[in-house]
N, C-alpha and C positions, 0 to 999 in steps of 0.2 A: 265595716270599720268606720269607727267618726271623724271625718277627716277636717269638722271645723263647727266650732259651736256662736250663737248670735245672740245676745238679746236687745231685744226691740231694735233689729236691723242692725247693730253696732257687733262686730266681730269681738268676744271675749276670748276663744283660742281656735287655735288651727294646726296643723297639723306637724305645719314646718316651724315653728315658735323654737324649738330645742327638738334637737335630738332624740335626748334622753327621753323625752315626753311625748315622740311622735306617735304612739299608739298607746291609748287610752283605756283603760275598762270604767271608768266610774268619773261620772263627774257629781262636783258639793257644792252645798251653800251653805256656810257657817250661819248658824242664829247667832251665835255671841259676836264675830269678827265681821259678821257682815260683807264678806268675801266669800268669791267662788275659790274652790280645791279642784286640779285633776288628780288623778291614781294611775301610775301604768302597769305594765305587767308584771311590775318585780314587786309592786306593793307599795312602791315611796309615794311619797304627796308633795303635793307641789302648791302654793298660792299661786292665783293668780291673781295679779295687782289689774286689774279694769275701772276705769271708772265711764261712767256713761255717757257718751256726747248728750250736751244738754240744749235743746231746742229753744227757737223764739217762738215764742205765739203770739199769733197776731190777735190781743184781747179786744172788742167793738166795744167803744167807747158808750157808747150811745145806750146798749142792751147790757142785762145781767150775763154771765155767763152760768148759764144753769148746770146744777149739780147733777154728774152722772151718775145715774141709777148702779145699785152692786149688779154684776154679773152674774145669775145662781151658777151659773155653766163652769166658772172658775172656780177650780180646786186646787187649793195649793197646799200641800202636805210636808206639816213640818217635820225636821229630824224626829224619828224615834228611839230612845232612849233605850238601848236594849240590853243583857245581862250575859254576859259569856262566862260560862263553867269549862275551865280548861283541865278539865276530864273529858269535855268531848272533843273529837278527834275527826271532824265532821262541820262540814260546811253548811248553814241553814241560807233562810228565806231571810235572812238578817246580815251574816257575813259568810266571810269566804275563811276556809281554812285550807293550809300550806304546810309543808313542812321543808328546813332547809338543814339537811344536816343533822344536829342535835337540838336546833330550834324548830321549833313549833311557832307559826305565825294567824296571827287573827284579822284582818282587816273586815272593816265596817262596807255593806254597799251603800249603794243608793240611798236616800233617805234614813238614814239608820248612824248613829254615833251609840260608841260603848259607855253606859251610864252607871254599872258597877262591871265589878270581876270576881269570880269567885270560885273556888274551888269545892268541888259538892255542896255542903251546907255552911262552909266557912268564907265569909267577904273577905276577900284580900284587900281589896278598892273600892271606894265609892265616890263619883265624882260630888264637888262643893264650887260654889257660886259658879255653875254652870259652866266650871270648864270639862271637858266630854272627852273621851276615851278616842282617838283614832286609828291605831295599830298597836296590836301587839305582838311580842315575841319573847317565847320563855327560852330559858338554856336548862337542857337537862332535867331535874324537877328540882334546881336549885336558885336559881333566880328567874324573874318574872319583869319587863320594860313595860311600859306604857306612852307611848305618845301622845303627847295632850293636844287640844284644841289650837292653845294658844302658844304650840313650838317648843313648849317645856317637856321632859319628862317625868315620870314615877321610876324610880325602880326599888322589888322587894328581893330579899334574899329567907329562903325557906329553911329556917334552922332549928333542931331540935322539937319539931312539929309545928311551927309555925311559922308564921310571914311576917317580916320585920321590912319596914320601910327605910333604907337605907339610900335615899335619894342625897339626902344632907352628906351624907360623905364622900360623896364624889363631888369631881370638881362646880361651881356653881356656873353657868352655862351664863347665866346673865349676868354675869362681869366680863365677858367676852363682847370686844370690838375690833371691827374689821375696819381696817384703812386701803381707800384704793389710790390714782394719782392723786397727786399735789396734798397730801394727806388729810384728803376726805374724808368725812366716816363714811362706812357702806352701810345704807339701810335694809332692812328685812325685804323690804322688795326685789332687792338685786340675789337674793339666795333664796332656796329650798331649805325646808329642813325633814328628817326622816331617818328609820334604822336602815343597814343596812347588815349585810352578810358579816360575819366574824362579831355579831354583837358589841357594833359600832352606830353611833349616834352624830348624822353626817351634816353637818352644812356646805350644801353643794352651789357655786357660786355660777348665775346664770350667765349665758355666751356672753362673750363681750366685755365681763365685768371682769377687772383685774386688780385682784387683790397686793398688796405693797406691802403690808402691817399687821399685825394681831396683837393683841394687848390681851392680858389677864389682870384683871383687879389693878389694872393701868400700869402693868411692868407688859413690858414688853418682849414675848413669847416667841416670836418670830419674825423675822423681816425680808424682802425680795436680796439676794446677794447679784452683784455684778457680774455674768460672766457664770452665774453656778446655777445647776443643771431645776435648781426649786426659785428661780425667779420668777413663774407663771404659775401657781395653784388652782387646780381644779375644784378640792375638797379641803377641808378643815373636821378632821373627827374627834372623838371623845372614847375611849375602850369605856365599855361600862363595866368590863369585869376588872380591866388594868389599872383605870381610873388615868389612863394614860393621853396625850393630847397624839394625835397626827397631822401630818400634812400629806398631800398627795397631788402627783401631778398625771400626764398622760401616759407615762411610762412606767411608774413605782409609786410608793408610800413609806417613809419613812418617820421614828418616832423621834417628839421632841424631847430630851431630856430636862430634867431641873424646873420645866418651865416657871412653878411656882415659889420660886425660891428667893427671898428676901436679902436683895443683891443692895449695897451698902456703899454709895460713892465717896469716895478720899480723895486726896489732893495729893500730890508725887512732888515733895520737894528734893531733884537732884544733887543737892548738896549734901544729901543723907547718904552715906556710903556703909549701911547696914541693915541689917533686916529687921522689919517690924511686925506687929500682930495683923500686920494687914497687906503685905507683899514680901517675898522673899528678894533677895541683892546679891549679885556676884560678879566677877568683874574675871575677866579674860583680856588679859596684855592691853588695848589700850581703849575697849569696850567694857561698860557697866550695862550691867543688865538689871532690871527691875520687874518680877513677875508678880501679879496680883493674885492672893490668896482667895482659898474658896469666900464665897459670901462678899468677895468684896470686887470694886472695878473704879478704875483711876478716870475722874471727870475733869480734872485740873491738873497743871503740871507746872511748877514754878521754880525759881530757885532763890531762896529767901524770900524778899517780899517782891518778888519781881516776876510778873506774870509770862508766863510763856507759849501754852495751851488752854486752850479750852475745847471738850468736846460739845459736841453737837447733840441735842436732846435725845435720848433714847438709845444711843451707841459710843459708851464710854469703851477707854483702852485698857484690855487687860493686861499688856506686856508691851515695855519704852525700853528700849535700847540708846544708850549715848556713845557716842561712836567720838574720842578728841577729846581733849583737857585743857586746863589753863585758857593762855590766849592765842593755841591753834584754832585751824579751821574745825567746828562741830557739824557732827549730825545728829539729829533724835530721830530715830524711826519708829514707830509707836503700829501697834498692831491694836484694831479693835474689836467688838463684838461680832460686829455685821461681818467680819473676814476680811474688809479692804486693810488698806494699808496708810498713816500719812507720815512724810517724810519733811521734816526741820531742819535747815541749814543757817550754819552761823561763820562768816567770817570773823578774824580777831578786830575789824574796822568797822562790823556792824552794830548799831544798838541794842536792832531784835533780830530776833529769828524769823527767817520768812520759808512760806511755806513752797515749796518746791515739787509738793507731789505730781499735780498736773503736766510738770514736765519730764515725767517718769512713764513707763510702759507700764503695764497692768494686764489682768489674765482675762479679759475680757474676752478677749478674738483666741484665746490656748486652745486649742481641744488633745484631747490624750487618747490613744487609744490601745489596747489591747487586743492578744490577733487568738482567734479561737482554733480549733481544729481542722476547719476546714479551710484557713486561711483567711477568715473574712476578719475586716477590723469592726472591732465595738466598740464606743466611746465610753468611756471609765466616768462612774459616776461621781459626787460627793461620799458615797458610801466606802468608795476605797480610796480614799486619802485622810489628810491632816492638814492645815495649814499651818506654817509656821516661819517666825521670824526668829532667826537668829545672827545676832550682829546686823550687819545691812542686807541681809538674803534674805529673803520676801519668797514663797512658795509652798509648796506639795509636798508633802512627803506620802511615797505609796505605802499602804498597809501590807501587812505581809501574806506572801500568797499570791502579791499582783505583778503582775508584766507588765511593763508598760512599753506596747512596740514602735509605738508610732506618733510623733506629735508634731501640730500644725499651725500656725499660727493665721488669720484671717483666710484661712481654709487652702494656704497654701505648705506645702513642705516644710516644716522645721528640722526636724529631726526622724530616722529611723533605725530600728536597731541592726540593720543590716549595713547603716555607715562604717561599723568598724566592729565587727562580731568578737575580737575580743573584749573590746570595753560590756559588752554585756546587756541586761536590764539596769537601766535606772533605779536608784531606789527613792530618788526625790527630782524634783526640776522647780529654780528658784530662781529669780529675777535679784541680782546685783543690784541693789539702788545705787550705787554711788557710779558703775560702769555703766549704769543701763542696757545691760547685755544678761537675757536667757542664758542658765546653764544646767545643765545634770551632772548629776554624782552618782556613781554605781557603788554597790557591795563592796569595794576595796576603798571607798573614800577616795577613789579616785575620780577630776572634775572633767568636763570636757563642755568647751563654750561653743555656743547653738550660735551657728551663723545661718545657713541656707538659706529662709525666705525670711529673715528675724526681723524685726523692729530697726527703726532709725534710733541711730546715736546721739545722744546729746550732750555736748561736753560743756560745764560751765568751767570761765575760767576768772580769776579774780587779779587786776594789776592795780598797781601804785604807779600813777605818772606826777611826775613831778613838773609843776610850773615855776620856769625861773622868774618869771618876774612877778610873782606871787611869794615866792619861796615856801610853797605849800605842797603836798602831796594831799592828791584825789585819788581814792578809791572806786577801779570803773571793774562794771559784772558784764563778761561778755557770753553771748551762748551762741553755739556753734551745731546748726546740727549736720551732722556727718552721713 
């Protein structure tokens, strides 16, 4: 087994580099990219980003430095351009054949890149300006992938006796950017790219690197959430038959919906007490509510010409809640993309509204759990909830179907459903912004507030002291936490 590869004494890989890559069948060198590839045992490719340590030479000033003579003794053999008929079903002196399933895989060895494709006498593919065939895999005998040289794909679909190249209609790969901290972009050298099982086209992100961002065609596809179980991504895929985006982390995969969907930002002026082509409005006793229609997402919030919000690039609010009228005391609670929360308060003595979230609790440290058959707890993922804000409640709502037995807060006791077996399963748990107090609600709409190991209280309180020998009233903000 090759447990570490050198050239000219400089270490290019080893064995412990990744994981994923710790045993090797083939190692490349690109003629076009001018980079070394390994291959491991499942067939994926990998770059590897090397560059050479570069030496001093000590040149004598005084002499010529003469011209080394060529070596006959070195042979160096470049890629071979070779032609796979996948009708054969059979590994040669060129590649290796596999089958996984209902796919059929071709990978290239040694010195060797796939330079057409074809079926019996009929070309499916033929590479052009020299970018080169590195793995294949058909589905069925109805479509056919290609990995290219240079991280791109082919893919054809075999209809009514022929091969149609339908790569253009799936999503375009290179309008895809990764952002990791302090929103970097992530370059090619921090990911693999390569098929993988269920006829997925994967960017697999190497140890260490931690992806924050994904953008399509510069909308923004996906992002790290606070506290939720896809803050850390392993993988970033593509279905090529779904045409579909995923994410995946150490435990699951899940798909992104919409992602390419031409999202349209408005401006939310409060004073509008009606629905428009771009948000629905409805109002509940002494809360308005304002929800953002498909296609569209609230970047600005004002009332007349009087500015109040603005969001943050890349995570506009789909749904503001006003909590208060006239010259009582207001709240705005404002739910956004990303799933946080921020929260706007207004005295009748203040000018503006300030923002008050950071002094609120948040589900970062929640975990939730559900207890299977044998008793053991499992922690519930994003898959089985919602979040939702309604009026000043901030939280979860469980999907149907889910239990939720047990919840904890900074990994201590909050809540269990053996506190009071007749209150039941929850069917949501929501953070009170205005009490700063966790609670649940079961199937009867009945509430029950989560003390045990729960958050600190924050109580703001707002007074009018009066100075006589001013004959003025000052408005003073006190906070107390409890």
């Amino acid at each position: 087994m090759c447990t570490m590869i050198k050239y000219d004494n400089d270490v290019v890989w080893k064995s412990t580099d990744t994981k994923k890559f710790s045993n090797i069948t083939t190692f490349y060198f690109g003629l076009v990219s001018n980079r070394f590839f390994v291959k491991n045992s499942y067939g994926e490719l990998k770059r590897i980003d090397f560059k050479p340590v570069i030496k001093e030479l000590a040149i004598p000033i005084t002499k010529q430095t003469p011209t080394p003579k060529s070596d006959p003794n070195l042979n160096i053999t470049p890629f071979n351009n070779v032609t796979v008929d996948i009708e054969n079903t059979n590994g040669t002196s060129e590649f290796e054949y596999s089958k996984d399933g209902n796919c059929c895989i071709y990978s290239t060895k040694t010195g060797y890149s796939f330079g057409k494709v074809a079926q019996g006498e009929t070309v499916i593919w033929e590479s052009k300006d020299n970018v080169l065939g590195t793995l294949i895999r058909t589905w069925n005998d109805d479509f056919l992938a290609i990995l290219l040289s240079n991280n791109l794909f082919k893919l054809f679909q075999h209809l009514s006796g022929n091969w149609s190249d339908i790569t253009a209609e799936r999503r375009d790969v290179t309008k895809l950017k990764f952002y990791g901290d302090g929103d970097n972009e992530i370059t090619s050298v921090d990911y693999s790219v390569s098929f993988v099982k269920d006829y997925l086209y994967e960017f697999s992100f190497n140890d260490g690197v931690k992806c924050s961002k994904i953008k399509y065609k510069e909308k923004v596809v996906w992002r790290n959430m606070k506290g939720k179980m896809y803050e850390d991504i392993k993988m970033f895929q593509l279905g090529l038959l779904s045409n579909n985006f995923f994410i995946k982390n150490q435990f699951e995969y899940r798909k992104l919906t919409n992602p390419s969907i031409e999202i349209t930002p408005v401006t939310l002026d409060i004073d509008r007490t009606y629905c428009t082509s771009q948000y629905e409005f409805s109002k509940n006793d002494n809360c308005r509510t304002y929800t953002s229609k498909y296609g569209y997402s609230i970047n600005k919030i004002v009332k007349k010409n009087i500015n109040i919000w603005d969001a943050d690039p890349d995570d506009n609010a789909l749904k503001v809640v006003l909590i208060g009228s006239g010259k009582d005391e207001k709240h705005l609670s404002i739910l956004l993309e990303s799933g946080d929360f921020v929260l706007l308060h207004k005295t009748r003595r203040d000018l503006f509204w300030k923002d008050i979230t950071d002094k609120k609790s948040d589900f970062s440290d929640i975990k939730m759990y559900s207890l299977d058959d044998e008793n053991n707890y499992n922690e519930l993922r994003p898959l089985h909830n919602s979040i939702i804000l309604y009026n000043t409640f901030y939280g979860y709502e469980f999907k149907k179907g889910v239990k939720c037995a047990k919840i904890t807060n900074k990994d201590k006791l909050l809540w269990t459903h053996t506190d009071d077996p007749d209150f039941g399963y929850p069917s949501a748990i929501y953070l009170d912004l205005l009490k700063n107090k966790f609670n649940v609600i079961n199937f009867k709409d009945q509430t029950k507030e989560l003390k045990g190991e729960g958050p600190a209280v924050t109580l703001f309180i707002n007074i009018d002291i009066y100075h006589h020998d001013l004959d003025h009233y000052e408005n003073v903000s006190l906070t107390l936490d409890l």
